[in-house]
TORMAR-187926 format. One record per residue: x, z, y of N, C-alpha, C, O in turn. Coordinates in Angstrom, 3 decimals. Layout:
<sites>
+----------+----------+----------+----------+----------+----------+----------+----------+----------+----------+----------+----------+
:     n_xx :     n_zz :     n_yy :    ca_xx :    ca_zz :    ca_yy :     c_xx :     c_zz :     c_yy :     o_xx :     o_zz :     o_yy :
+----------+----------+----------+----------+----------+----------+----------+----------+----------+----------+----------+----------+
:        X :        Z :        Y :        X :        Z :        Y :        X :        Z :        Y :        X :        Z :        Y :
...
+----------+----------+----------+----------+----------+----------+----------+----------+----------+----------+----------+----------+
</sites>
This chain:
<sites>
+----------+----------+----------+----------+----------+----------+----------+----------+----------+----------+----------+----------+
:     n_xx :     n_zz :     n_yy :    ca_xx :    ca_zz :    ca_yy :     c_xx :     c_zz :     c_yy :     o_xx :     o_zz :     o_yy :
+----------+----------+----------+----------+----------+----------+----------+----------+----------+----------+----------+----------+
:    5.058 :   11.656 :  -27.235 :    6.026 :   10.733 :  -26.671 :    6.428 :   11.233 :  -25.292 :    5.709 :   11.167 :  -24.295 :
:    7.825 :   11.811 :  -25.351 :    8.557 :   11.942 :  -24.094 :    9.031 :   10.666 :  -22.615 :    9.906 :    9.800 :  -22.636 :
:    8.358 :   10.917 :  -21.828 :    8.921 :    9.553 :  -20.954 :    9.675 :    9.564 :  -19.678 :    9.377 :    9.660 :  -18.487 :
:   10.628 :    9.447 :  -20.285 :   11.741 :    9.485 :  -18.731 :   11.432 :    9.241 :  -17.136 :   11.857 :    8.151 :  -16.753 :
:   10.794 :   10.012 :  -16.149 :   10.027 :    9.241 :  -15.081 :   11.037 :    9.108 :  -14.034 :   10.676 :    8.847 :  -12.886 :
:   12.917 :    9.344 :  -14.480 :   13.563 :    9.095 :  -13.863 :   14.428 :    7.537 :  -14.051 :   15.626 :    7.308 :  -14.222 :
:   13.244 :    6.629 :  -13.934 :   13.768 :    5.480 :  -14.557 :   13.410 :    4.316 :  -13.441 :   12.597 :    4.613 :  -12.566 :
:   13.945 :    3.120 :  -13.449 :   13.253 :    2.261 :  -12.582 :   12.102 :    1.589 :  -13.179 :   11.485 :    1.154 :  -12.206 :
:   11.619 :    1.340 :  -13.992 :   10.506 :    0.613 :  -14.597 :    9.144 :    1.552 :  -13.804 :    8.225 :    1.341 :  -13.013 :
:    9.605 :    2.450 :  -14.441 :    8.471 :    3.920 :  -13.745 :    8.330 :    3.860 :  -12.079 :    7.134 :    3.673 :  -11.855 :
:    8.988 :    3.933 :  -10.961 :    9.202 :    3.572 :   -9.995 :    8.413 :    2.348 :   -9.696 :    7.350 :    2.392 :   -9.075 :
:    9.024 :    1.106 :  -10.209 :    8.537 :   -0.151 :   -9.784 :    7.099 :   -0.282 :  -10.242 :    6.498 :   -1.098 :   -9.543 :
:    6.254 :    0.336 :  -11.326 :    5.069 :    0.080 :  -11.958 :    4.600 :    0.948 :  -10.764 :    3.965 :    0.329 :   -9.911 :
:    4.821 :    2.435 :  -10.523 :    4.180 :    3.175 :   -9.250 :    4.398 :    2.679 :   -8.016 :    3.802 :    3.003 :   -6.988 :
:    5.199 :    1.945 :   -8.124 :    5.093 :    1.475 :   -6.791 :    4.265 :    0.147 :   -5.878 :    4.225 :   -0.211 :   -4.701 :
:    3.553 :   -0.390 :   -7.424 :    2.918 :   -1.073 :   -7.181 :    1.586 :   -1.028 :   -7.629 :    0.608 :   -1.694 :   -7.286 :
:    1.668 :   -0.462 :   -8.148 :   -0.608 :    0.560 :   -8.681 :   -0.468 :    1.219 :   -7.717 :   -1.054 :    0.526 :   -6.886 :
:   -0.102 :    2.100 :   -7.184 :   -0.229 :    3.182 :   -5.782 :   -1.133 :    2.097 :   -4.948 :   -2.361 :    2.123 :   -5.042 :
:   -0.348 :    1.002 :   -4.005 :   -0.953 :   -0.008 :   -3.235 :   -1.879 :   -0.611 :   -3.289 :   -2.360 :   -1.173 :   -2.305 :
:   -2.453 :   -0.661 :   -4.647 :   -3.628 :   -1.477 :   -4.637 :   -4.697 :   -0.205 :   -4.761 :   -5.689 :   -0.276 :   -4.036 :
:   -4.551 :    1.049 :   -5.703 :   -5.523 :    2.282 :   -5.736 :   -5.413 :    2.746 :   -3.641 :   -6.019 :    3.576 :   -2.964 :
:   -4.924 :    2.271 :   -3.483 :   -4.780 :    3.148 :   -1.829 :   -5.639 :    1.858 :   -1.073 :   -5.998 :    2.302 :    0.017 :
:   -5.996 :    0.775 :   -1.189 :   -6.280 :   -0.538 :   -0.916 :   -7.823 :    0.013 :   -0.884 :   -8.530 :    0.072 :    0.122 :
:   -8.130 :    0.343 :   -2.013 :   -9.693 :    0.317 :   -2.807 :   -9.530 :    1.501 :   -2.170 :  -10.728 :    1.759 :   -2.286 :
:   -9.083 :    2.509 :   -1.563 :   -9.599 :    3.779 :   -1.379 :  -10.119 :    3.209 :    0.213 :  -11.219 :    3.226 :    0.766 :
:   -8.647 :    2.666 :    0.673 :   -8.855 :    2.095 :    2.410 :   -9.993 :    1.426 :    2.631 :  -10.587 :    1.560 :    3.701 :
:  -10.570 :    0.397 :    1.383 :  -11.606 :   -0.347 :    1.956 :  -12.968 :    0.317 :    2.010 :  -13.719 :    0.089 :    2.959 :
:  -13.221 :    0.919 :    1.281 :  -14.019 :    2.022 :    0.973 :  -14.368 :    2.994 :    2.239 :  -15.469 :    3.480 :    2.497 :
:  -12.925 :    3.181 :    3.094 :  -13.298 :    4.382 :    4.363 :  -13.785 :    3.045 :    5.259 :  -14.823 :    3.031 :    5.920 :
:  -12.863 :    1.953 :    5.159 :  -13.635 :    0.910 :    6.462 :  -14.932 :   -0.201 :    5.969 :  -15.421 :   -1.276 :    6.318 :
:  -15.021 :    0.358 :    5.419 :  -16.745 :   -0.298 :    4.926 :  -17.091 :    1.201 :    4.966 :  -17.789 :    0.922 :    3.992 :
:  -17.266 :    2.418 :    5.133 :  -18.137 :    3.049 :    5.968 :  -18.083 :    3.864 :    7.327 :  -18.866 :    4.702 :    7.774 :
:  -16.618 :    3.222 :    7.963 :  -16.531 :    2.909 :    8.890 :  -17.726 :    1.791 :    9.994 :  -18.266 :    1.975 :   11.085 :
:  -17.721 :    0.784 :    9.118 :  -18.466 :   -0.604 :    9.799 :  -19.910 :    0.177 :    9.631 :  -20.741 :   -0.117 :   10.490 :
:  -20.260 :    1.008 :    8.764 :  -21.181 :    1.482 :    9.034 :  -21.741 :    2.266 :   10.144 :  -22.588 :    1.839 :   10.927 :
:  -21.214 :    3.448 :   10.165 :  -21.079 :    3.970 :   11.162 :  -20.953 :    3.871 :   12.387 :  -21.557 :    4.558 :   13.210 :
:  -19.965 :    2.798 :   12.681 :  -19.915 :    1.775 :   14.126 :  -20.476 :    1.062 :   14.319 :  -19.871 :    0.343 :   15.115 :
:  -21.601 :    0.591 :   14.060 :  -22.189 :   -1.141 :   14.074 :  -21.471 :   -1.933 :   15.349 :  -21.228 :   -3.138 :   15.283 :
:  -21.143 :   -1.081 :   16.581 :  -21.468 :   -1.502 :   17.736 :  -19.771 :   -1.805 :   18.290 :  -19.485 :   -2.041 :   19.464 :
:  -18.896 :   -1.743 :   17.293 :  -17.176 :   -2.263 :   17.149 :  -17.188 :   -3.730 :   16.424 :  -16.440 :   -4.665 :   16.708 :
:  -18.397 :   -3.715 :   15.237 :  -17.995 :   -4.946 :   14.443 :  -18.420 :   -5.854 :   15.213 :  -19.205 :   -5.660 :   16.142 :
:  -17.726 :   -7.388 :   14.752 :  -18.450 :   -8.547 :   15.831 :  -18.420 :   -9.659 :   14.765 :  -17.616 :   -9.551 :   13.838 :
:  -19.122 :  -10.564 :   14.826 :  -19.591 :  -11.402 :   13.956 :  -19.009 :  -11.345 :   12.431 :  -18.300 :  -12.214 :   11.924 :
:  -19.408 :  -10.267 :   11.870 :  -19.213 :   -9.705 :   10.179 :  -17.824 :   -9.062 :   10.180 :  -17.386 :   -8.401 :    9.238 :
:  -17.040 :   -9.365 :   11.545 :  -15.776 :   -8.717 :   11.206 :  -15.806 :   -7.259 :   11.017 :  -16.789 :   -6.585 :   11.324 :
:  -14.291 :   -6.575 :   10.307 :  -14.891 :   -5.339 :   10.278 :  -13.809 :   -4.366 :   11.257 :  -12.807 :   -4.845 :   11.789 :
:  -14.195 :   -3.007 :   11.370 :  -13.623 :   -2.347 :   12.096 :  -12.085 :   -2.144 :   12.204 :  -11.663 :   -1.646 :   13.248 :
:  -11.202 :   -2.484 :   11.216 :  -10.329 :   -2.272 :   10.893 :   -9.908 :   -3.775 :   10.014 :  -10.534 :   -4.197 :    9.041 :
:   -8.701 :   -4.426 :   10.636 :   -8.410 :   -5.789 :   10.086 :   -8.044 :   -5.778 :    8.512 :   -7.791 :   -4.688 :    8.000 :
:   -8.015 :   -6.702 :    7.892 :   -7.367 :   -6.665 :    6.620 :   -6.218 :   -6.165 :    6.580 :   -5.871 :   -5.140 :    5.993 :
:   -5.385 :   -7.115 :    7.415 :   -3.814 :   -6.931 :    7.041 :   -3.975 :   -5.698 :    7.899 :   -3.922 :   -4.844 :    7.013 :
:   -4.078 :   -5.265 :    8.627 :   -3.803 :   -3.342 :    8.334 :   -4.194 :   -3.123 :    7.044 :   -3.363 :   -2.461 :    6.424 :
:   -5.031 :   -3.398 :    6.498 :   -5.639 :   -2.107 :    5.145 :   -4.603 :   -2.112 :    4.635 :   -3.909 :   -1.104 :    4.502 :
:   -4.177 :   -3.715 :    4.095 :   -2.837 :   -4.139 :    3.192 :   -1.831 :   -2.954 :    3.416 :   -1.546 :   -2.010 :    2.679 :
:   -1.203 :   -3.443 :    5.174 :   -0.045 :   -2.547 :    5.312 :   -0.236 :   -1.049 :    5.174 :    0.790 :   -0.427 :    4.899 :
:   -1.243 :   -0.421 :    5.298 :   -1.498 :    0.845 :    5.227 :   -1.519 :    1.365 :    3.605 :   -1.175 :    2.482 :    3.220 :
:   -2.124 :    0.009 :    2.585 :   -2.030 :    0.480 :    1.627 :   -0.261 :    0.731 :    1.160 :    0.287 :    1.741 :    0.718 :
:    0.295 :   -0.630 :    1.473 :    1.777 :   -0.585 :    1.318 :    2.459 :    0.722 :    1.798 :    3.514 :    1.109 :    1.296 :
:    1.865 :    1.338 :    2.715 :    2.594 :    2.690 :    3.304 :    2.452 :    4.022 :    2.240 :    3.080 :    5.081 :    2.224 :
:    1.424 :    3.544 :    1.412 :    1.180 :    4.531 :    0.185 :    2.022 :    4.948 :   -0.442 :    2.004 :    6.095 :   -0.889 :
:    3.251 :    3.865 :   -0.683 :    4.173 :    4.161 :   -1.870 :    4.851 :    5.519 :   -1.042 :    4.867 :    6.487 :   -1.802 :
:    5.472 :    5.864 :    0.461 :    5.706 :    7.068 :    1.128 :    5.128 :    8.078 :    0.139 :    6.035 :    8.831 :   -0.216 :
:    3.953 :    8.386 :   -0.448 :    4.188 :    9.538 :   -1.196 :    4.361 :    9.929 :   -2.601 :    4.309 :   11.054 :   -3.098 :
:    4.581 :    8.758 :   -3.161 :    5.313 :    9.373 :   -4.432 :    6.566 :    8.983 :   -4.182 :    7.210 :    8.973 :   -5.231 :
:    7.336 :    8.583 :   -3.044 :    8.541 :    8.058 :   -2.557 :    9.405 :    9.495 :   -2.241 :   10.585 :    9.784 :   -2.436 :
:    8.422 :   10.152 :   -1.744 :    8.761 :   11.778 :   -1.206 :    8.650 :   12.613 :   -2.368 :    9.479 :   13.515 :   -2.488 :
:    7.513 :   12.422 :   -3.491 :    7.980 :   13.175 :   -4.663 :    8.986 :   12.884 :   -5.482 :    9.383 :   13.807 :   -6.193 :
:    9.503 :   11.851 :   -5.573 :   10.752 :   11.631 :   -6.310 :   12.261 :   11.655 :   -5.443 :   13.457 :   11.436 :   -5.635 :
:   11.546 :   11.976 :   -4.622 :   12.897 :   12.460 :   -3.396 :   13.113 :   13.967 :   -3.550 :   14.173 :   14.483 :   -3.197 :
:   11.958 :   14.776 :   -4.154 :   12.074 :   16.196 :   -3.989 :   12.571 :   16.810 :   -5.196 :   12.942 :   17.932 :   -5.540 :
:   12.430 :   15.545 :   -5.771 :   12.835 :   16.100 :   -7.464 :   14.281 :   15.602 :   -7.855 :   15.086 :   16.036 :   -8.680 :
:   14.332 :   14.485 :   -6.931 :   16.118 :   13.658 :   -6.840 :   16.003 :   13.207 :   -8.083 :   16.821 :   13.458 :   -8.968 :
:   14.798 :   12.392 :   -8.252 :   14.781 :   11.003 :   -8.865 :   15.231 :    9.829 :   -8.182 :   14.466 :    9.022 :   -7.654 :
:   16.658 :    9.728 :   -8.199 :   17.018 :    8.331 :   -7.508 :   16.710 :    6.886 :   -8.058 :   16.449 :    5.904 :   -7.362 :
:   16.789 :    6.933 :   -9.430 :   16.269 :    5.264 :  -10.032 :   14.775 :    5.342 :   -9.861 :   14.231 :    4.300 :   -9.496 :
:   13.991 :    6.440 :  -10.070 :   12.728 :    5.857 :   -9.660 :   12.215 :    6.017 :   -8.304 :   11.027 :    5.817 :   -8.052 :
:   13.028 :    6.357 :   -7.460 :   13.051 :    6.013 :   -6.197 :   13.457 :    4.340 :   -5.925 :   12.974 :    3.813 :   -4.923 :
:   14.041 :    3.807 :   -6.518 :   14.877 :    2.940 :   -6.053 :   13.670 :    1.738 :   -6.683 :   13.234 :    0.823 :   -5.985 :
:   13.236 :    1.997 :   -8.242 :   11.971 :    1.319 :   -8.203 :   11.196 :    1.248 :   -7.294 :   10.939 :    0.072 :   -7.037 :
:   10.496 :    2.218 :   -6.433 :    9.535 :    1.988 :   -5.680 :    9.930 :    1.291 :   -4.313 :    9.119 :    0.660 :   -3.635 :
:   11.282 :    1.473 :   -3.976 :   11.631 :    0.855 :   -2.956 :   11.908 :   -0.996 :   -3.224 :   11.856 :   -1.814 :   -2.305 :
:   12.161 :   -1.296 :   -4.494 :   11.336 :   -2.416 :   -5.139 :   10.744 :   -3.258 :   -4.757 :   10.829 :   -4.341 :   -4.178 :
:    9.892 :   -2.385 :   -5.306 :    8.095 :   -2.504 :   -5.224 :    7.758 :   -2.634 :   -3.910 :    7.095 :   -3.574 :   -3.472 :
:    8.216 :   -1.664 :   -3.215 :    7.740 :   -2.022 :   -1.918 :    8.389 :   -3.245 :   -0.698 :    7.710 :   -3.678 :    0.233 :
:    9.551 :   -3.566 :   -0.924 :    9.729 :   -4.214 :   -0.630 :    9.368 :   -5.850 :   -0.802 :    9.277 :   -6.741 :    0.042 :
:    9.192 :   -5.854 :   -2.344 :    8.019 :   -7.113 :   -2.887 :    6.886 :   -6.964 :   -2.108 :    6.683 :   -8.076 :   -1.621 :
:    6.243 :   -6.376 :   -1.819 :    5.333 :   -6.179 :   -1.462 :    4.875 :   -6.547 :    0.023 :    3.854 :   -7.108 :    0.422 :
:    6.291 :   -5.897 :    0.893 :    6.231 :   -5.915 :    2.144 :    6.422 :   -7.743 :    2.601 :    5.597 :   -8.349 :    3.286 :
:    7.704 :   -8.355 :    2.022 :    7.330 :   -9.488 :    1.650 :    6.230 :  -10.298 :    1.651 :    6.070 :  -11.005 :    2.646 :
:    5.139 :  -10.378 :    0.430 :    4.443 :  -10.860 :    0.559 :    3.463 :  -10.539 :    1.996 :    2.765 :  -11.336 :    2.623 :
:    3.652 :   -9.374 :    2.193 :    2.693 :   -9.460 :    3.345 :    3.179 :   -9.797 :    4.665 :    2.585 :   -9.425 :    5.677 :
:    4.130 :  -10.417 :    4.691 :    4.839 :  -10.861 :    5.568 :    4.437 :  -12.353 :    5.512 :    3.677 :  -12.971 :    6.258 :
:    5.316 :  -12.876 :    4.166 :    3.891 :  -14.372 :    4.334 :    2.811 :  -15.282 :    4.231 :    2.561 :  -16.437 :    4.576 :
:    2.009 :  -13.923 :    3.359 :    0.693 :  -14.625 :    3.565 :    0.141 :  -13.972 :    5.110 :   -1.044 :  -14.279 :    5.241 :
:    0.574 :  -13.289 :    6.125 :   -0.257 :  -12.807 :    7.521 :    1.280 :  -13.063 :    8.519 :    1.490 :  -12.573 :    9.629 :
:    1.945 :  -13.711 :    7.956 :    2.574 :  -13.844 :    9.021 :    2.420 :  -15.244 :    9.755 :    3.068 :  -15.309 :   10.800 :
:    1.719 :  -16.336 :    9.431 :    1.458 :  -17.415 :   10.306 :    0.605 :  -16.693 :   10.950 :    1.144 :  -16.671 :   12.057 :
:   -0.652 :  -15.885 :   11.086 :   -1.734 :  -15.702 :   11.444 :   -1.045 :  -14.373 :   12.867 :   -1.841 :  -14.139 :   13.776 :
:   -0.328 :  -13.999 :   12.893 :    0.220 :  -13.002 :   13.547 :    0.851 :  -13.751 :   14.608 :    0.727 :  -13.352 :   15.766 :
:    1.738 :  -15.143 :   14.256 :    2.468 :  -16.389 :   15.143 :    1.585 :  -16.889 :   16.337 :    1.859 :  -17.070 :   17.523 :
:    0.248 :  -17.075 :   15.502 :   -0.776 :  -17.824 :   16.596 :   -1.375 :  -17.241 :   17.611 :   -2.109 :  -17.893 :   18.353 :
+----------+----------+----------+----------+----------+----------+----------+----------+----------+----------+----------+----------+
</sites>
């Protein structure tokens, strides 16, 4: 089975598994980060806030954003820009009261 990866479905599905595999990779360096530092964390918090991991994971989609830029896949570019924008969204309002205060 041949599969068109110049498509938006393809795009929007990568553009949103990327973020969460980059999530689990991020939490992974800052949980042994907190290790390593004991003397940054403060009452269980950890070295590195959530909503960074989030946004950092969200910054993930940048590289298959750049491989389908090099190949001039524009619809599955345009998926991931999507995706990421859903994305950016939500993280806008579930951490954006918390950013207000």
């Amino acid at each position: 089975m041949n599969i068109d990866r110049n498509q938006i479905w393809v795009g929007t599905l990568l553009g949103l598994l990327i973020p969460f595999v980059g999530y689990a990779v991020l939490l992974m360096i800052s949980e042994r980060l907190d290790e390593w530092l004991p003397e940054y964390t403060t009452d269980g918090e950890s070295v590195i806030a959530p909503r960074t991991l989030y946004l950092l994971a969200i910054c993930c989609n940048l590289l298959p954003f750049h491989f389908f830029n090099s190949r001039r896949a524009v619809k599955a570019m345009r998926g991931i820009i999507i995706a990421t924008i859903a994305l950016g969204v939500l993280w806008l309002v579930y951490f954006g009261k918390t950013m207000m205060e």
